[in-house]
C-alpha positions as CSV (number, residue, x, y, z in Angstrom):
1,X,0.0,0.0,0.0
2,X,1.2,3.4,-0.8
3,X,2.6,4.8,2.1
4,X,0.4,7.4,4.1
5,X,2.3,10.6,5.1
6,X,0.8,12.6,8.3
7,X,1.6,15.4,10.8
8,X,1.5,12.8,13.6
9,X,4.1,10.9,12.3
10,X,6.3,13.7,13.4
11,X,5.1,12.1,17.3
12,X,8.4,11.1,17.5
13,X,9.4,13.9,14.5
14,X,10.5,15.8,17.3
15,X,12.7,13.4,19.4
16,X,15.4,15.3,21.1
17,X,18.1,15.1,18.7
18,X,21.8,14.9,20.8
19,X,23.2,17.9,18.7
20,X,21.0,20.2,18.6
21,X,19.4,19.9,22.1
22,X,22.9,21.4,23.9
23,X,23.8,23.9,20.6
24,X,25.3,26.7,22.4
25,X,25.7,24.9,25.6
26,X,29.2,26.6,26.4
27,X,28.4,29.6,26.1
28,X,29.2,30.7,29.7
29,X,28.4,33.9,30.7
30,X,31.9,35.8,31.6
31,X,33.1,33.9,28.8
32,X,31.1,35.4,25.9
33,X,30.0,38.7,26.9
34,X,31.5,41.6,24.5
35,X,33.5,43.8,26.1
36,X,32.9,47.0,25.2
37,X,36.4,48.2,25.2
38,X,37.9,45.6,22.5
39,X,36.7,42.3,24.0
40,X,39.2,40.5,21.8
41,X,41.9,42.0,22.4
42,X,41.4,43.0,26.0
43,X,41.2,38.3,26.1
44,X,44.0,38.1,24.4
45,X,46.2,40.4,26.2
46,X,45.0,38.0,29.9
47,X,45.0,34.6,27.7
48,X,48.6,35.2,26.5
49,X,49.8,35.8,30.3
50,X,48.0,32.0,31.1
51,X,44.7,33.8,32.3
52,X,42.3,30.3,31.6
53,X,39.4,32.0,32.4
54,X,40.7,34.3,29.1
55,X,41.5,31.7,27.0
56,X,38.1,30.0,27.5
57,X,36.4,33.4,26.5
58,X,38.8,33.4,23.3
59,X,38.4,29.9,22.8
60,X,34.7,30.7,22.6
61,X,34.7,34.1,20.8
62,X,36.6,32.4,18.0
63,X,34.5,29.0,17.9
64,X,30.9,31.3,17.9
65,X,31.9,34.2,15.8
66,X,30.5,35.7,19.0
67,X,32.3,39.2,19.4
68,X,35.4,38.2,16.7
69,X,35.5,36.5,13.3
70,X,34.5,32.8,13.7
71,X,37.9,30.8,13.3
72,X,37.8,26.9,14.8
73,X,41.5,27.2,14.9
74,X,42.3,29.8,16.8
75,X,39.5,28.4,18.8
76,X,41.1,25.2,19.4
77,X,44.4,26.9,20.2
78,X,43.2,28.8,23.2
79,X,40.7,26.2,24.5
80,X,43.1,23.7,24.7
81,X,45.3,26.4,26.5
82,X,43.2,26.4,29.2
83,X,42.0,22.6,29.2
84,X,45.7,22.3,30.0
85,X,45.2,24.2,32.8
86,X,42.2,22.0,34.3
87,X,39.5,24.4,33.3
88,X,36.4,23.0,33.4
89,X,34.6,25.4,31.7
90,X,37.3,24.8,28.6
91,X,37.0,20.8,28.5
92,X,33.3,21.2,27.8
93,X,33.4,23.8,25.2
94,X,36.3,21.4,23.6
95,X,34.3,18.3,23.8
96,X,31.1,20.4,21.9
97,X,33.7,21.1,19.1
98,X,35.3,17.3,18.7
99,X,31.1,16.5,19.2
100,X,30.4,18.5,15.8
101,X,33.7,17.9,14.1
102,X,34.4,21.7,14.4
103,X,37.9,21.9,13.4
104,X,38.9,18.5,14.1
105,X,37.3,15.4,12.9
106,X,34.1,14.5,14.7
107,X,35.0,12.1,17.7
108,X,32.6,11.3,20.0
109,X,35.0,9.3,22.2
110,X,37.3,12.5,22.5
111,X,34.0,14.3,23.0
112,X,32.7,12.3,25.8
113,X,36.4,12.5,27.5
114,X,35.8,16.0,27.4
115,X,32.6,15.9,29.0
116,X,33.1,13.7,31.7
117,X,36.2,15.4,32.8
118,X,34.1,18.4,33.2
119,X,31.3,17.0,34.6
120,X,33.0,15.8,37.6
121,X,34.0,19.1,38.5
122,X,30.4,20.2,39.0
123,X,30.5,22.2,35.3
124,X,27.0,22.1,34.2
125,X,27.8,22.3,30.9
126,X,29.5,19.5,30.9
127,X,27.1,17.3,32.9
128,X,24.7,18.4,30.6
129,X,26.5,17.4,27.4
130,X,27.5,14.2,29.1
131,X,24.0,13.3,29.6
132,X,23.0,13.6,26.1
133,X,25.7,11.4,24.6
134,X,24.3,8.8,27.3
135,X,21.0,9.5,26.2
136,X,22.0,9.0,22.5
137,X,24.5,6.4,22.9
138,X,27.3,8.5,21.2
139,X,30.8,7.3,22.5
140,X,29.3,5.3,25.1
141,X,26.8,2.8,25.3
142,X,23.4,4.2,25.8
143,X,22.4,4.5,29.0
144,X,19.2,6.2,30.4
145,X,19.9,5.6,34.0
146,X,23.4,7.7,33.5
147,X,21.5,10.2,31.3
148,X,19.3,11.2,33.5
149,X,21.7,11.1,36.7
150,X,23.7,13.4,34.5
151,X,21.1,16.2,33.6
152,X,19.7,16.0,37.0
153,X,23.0,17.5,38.2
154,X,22.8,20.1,35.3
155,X,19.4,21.0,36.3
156,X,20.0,21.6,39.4
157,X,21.9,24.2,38.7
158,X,19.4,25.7,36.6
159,X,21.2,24.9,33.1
160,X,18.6,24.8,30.0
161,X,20.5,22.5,28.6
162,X,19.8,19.2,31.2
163,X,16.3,20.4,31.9
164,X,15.9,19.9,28.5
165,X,17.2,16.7,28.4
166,X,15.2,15.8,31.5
167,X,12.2,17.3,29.9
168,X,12.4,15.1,27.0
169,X,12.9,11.8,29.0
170,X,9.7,12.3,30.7
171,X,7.7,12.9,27.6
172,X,9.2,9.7,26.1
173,X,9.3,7.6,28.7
174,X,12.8,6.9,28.3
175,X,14.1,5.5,32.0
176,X,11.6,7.1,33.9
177,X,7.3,6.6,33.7
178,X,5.9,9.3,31.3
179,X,5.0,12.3,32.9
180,X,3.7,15.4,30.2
181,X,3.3,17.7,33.3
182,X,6.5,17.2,34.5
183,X,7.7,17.4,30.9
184,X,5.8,20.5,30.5
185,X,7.2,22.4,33.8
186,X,11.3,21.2,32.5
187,X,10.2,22.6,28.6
188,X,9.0,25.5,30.7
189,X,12.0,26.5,32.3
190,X,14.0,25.9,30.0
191,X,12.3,28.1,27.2
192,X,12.1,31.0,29.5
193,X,16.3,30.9,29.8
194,X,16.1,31.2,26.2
195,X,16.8,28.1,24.9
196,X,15.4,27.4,21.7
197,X,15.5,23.3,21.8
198,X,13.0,23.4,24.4
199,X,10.4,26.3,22.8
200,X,10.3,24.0,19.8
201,X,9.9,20.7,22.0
202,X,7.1,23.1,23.7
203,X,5.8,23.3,19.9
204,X,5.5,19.4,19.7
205,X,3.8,19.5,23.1
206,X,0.8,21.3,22.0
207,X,0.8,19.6,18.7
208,X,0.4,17.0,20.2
209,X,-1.9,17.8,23.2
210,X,0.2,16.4,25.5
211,X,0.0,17.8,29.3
212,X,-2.3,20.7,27.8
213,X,-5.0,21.4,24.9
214,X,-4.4,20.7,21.6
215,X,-3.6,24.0,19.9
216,X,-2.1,23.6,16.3
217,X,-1.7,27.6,16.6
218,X,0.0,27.6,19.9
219,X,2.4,24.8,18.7
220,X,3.2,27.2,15.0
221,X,3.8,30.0,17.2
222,X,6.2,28.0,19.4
223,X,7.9,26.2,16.8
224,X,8.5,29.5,14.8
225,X,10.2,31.1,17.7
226,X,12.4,28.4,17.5
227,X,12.7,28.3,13.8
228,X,13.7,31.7,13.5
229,X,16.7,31.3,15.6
230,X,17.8,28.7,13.5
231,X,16.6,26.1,15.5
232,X,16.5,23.2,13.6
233,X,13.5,21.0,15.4
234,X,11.9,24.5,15.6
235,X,12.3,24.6,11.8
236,X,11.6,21.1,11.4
237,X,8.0,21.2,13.0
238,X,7.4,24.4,11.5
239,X,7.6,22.6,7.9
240,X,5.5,20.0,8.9
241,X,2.8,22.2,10.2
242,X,2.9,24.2,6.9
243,X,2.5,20.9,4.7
244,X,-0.4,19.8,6.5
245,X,-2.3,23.0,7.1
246,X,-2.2,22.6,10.5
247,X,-2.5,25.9,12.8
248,X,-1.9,28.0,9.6
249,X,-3.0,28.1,6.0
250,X,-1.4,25.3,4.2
251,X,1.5,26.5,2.0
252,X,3.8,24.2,0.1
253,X,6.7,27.2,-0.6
254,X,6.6,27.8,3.4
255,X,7.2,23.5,3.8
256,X,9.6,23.6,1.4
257,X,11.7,26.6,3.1
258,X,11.6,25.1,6.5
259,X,12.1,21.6,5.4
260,X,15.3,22.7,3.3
261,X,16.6,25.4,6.2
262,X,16.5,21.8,9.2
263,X,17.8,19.2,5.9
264,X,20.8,21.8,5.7
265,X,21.6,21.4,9.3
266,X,21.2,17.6,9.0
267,X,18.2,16.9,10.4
268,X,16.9,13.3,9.3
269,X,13.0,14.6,9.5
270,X,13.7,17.8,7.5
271,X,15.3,15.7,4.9
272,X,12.5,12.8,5.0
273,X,9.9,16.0,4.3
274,X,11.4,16.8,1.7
275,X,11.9,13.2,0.5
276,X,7.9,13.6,0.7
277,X,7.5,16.6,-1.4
278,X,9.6,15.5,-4.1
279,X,8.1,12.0,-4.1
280,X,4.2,13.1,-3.8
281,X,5.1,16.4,-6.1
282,X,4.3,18.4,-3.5
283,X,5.5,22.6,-4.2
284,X,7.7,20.6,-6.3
285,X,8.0,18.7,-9.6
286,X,8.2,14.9,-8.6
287,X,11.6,13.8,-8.5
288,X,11.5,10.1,-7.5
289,X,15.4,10.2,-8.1
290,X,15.9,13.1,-5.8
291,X,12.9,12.1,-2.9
292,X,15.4,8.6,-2.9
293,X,18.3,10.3,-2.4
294,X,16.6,12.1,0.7
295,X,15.3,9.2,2.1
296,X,18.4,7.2,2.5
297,X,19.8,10.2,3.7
298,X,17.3,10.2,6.6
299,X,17.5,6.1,6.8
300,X,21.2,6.4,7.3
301,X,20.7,8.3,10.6
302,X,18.5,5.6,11.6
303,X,15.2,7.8,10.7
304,X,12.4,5.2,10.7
305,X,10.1,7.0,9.2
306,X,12.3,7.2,6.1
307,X,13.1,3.7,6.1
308,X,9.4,3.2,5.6
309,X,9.1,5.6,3.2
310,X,11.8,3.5,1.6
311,X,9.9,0.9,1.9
312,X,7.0,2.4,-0.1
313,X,9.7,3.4,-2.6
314,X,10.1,0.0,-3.6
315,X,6.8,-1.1,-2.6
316,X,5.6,0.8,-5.8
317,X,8.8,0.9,-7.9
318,X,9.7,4.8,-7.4
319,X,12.4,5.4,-8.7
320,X,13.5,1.6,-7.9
321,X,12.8,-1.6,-9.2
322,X,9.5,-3.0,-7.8
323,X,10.1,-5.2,-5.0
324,X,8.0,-6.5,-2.6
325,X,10.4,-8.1,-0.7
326,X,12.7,-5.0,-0.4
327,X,9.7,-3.0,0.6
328,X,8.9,-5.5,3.3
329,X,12.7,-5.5,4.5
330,X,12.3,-1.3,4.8
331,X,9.3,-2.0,6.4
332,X,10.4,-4.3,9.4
333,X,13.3,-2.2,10.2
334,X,11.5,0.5,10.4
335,X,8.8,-1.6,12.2
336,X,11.4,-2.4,14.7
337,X,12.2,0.7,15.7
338,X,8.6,1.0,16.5
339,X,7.5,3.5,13.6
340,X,3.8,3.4,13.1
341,X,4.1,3.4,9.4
342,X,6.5,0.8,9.0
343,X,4.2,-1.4,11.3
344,X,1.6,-0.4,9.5
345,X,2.7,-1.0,6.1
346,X,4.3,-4.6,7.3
347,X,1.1,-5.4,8.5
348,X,-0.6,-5.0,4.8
349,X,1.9,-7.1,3.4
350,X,1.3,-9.8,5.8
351,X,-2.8,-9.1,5.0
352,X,-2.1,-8.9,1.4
353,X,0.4,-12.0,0.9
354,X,2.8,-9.7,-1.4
355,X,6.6,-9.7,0.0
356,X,5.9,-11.9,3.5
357,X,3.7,-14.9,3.5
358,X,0.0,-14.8,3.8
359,X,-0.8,-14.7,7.4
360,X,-3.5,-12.7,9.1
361,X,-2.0,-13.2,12.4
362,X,0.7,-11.5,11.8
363,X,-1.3,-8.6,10.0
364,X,-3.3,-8.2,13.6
365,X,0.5,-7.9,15.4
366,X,1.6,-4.9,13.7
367,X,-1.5,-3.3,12.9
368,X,-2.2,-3.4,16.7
369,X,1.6,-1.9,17.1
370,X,0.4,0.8,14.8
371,X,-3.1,0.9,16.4
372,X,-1.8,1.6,19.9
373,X,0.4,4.4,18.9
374,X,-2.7,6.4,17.3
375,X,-2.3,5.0,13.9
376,X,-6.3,5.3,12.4
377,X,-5.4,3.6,9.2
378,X,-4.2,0.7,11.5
379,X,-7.2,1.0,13.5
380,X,-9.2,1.1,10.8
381,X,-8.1,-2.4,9.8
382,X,-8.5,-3.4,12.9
383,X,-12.0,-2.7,12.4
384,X,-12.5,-4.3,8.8
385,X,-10.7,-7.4,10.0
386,X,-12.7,-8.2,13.4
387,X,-16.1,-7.3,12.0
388,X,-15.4,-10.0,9.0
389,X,-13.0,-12.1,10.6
390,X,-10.4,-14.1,8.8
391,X,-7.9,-17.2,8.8
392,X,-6.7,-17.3,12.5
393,X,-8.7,-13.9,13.2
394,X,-11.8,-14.4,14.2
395,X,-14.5,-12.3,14.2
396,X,-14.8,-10.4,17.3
397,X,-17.3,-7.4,16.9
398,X,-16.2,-6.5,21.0
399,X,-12.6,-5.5,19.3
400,X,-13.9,-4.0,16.4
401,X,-16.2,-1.3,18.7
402,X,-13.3,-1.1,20.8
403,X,-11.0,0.5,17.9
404,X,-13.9,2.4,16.3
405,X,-14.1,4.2,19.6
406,X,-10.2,4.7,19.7
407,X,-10.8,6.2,16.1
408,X,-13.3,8.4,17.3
409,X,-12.1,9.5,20.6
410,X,-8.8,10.9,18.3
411,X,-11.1,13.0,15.9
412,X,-12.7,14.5,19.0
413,X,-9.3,16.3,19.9
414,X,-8.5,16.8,16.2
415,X,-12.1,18.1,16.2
416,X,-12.1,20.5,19.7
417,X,-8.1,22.4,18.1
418,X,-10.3,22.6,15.3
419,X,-13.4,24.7,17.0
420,X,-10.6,26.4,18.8
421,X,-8.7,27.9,15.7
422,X,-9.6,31.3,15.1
423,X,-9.7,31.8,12.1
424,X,-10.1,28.5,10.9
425,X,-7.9,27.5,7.8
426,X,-8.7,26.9,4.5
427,X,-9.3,23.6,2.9
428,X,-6.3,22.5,1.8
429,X,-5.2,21.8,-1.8
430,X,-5.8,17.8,-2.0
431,X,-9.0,18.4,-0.4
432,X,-9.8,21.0,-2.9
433,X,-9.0,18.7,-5.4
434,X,-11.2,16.2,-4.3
435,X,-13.9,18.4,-3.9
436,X,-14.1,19.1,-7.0
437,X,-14.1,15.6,-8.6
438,X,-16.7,14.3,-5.4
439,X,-19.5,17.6,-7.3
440,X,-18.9,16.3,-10.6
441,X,-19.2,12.9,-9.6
442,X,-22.4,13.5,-7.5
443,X,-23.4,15.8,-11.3
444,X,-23.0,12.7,-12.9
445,X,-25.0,11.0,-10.4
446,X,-22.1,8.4,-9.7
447,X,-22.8,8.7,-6.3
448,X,-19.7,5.7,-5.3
449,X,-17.4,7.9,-6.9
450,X,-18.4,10.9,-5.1
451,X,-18.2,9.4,-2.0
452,X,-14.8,7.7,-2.3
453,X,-13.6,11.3,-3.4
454,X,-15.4,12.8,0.0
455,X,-13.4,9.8,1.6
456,X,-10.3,11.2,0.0
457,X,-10.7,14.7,0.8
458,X,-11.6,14.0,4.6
459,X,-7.9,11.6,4.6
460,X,-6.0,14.6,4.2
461,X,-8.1,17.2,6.2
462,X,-10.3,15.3,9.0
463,X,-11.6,18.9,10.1
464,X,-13.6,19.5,7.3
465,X,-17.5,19.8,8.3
466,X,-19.0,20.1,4.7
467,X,-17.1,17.0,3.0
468,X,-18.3,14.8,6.2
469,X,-22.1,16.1,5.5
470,X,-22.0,15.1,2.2
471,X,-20.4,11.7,2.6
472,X,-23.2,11.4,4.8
473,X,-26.1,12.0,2.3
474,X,-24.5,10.3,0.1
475,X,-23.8,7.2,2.0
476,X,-27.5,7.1,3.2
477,X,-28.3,7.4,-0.8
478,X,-25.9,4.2,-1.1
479,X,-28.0,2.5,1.7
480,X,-25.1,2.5,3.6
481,X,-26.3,3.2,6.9
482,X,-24.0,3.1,9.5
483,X,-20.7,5.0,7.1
484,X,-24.2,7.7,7.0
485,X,-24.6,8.0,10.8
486,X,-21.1,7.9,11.4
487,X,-20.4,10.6,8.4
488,X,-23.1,12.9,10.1
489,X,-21.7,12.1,13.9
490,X,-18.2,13.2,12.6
491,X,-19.9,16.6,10.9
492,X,-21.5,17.4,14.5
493,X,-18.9,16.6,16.6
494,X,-16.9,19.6,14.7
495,X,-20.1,21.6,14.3
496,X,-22.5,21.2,17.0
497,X,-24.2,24.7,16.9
498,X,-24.6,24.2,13.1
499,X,-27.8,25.7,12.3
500,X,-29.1,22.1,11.3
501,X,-28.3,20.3,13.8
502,X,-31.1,19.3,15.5
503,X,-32.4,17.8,11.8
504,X,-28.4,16.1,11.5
505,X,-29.0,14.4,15.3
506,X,-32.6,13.0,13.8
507,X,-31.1,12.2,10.7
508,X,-28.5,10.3,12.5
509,X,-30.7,8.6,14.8
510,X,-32.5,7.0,11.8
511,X,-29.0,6.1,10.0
512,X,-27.9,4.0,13.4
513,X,-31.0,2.1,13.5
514,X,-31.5,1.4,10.0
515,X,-27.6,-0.2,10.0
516,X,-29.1,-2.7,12.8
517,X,-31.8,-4.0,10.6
């Protein structure tokens, strides 16, 4: 099956990425503060007697651009200086540049080294660099349990960088139970110190509705502030919300800008968005050659969601030769890793027979991976597959009401950021589209074709109160009574004040009990 692209695969779009969670972590405060009196030289005059404290603030001048021309050597040069010295200060801001390979090759050994040695003499910035290569298993073997030891210490001194990291362990559940308030509260305090990792992890949070409402606009305006520092989650989410329409107007040239501005700075989602966009011709002509390219860009830094994208690449020869089983090894990786898609997608394959053997079985394991993690196309086959049962699934009509209220209980939150949004956005373009071709279907009085087009249109924009109505007629034209009542339920959860809604609710009430009989 071709492989769906949604906002909410970003739920994990916005997983603390090691680099740019502590991106300007060294900046200490007497280190980088311009002196008005010719900072650089005024350093220089103190490093070159064996001041440390002066060749840290050189070091960092030099390595920022902050108050002198950026130049990683002479960086380097006085950093090392005072790491000689035992500065502490100096053997974190040295392990941040053998981190990002600024200067020196990238080393995340020499990096960690660095860290630690500063981290045990209480630096912050140290402890909280240390707990992010930890977290992301860069030089050392992953380790939550040191991770978060490690930004405790740095957040108890109040540094951005470990509340942060703190921040994003509770909201992932990564060595401590999930906790979105106290995820929240960490995000919080870090954001008001200024640090932009956290405003755009704020961003995912209201995305998301986690710990508070939903609020696509709330998360745009978060994830912007962040953008426009060069944040590149910030810019990253921003993308995302413009190719979905989500919180603003929907604007392919705005996706494309942000995509390209995180993709520049490495980031594996910006470069799967864009993989996207050149792929489904999105802003851009369709470039299978170039949307391949992007996604094993992203796949290489162990993206999953790329990986299934991959997946669908040569699920439907893109740009590939067709192969199924290719597609289905794409799939499980990204499966493994726990990506909703790539369960998803593995799932259909099992249900379909094409690149795994036939086995429904298996099709109900990773569907209900997918399922759990908020997946409605998964739950949706939940559905299909309980209320008809098949080989080694029977039918359980119990499971399927159990996922159709899953499915519904998510539109309801979709639906209440919807209400909320003032104003409320325009359809977007491939709802538009479909729009169009479900009126001249209906003109033509091919009223299947009009509804699979309504069906269409509603897939990309859920939020959309007319094309729900009209499925609904039409559905109750088709005789099919129960997609009518639930087409006319979706159009009043998102309009309940709608001047016909008292007729809707009778309508309804028919609908339900005509799809008993």
């Amino acid at each position: 099956m071709r492989r769906k692209n949604m906002l909410f695969a970003l739920v994990v779009v916005l997983s603390v990425a090691v680099s740019s969670s502590i991106a300007n972590a060294q900046e200490n405060n007497a280190a980088t503060q311009a002196d008005a009196n010719g900072p650089v030289a005024a350093a220089r005059v103190l490093a070159e007697q064996g001041d440390a404290a002066a060749q840290l603030k050189l070091g960092v001048m030099y390595r920022d651009g902050n108050g002198a021309p950026r130049d990683y050597g002479e960086a380097l040069h006085w950093l090392r200086k005072a790491v000689e010295q035992g500065n502490a200060g100096a053997e974190s801001a040295l392990g941040w540049m053998y981190q990002n390979g600024w200067g020196v090759p990238p080393s995340y050994v020499e990096a960690v080294r660095l860290y630690r040695k500063s981290a045990e003499q209480g630096e912050q910035w140290g402890q909280s660099g240390l707990g992010w290569m930890y977290f992301g298993g860069l030089g050392v073997v992953q380790d939550y349990g040191e991770a978060l030891r490690w930004f405790r210490k740095a957040a108890e001194q109040g540094n951005w960088g470990g509340q942060d990291g703190l921040g994003v362990m509770y909201r992932d559940a990564r060595g401590v139970p999930r906790d979105y308030d106290e995820a929240l509260r960490l995000f919080r305090k870090a954001a008001d110190q200024g640090s932009a990792n956290a405003q755009a992890n704020l961003g995912s949070m209201y995305q998301n509705g986690w710990g508070v409402t939903q609020s696509y606009s709330e998360a745009v305006r978060w994830y912007r502030t962040a953008a426009e520092r060069g944040e590149q989650w910030g810019q990253n989410g921003l993308g995302w919300m413009y190719f979905g329409g989500l919180g603003v107007v929907q604007n392919y040239g705005e996706a494309l800008r942000w995509f390209r501005e995180g993709a520049n700075q490495g980031n594996s989602w910006s470069q799967d968005g864009l993989g996207v966009m050149y792929r489904d011709a999105k802003g851009v002509p369709r470039d299978y050659d170039e949307a391949l390219r992007l996604f094993r860009k992203a796949a290489d830094q162990s993206n999953a969601n790329a990986q299934a994208n991959l997946g669908s690449m040569y699920q439907n020869g893109w740009g590939v030769t067709q192969s199924y089983s290719e597609a289905a090894r794409w799939y499980r990786i990204a499966a493994e890793q726990s990506d909703q898609w790539g369960e998803l997608s593995l799932g259909a394959l099992y249900a379909s027979g094409k690149g795994e053997r036939l086995n429904y079985t298996q099709a109900v394991v990773w569907y209900r991976r997918s399922a759990e993690q908020g997946n409605v196309y998964a739950q949706k086959a939940l559905v299909d597959l309980y209320r008809q049962g098949a080989r080694g699934v029977p039918k359980d009509d119990s499971q399927a009401e159990y996922w159709e209220t899953k499915i519904f209980d998510q539109f309801r939150q979709h639906a209440a950021a919807w209400r909320a949004m003032s104003p409320r956005p325009p359809l977007p373009e491939a709802a538009a589209r479909e729009r169009i071709l479900a009126e001249n279907a209906v003109q033509e009085k091919n009223f299947e074709s009009a509804a699979q087009h309504y069906r269409s249109g509603l897939a990309a924009f859920d939020t959309w109160p007319e094309g729900w109505f009209n499925l609904a007629l039409i559905s109750g034209e088709l005789n099919h009574y129960a997609d009518a009542a639930d087409g006319m339920k979706h159009y009043l959860e998102l309009f309940p004040d709608a001047p016909d809604a008292k007729d809707a609710r009778t309508q309804m009430i028919i609908w339900e009990d005509k799809a008993k009989h």
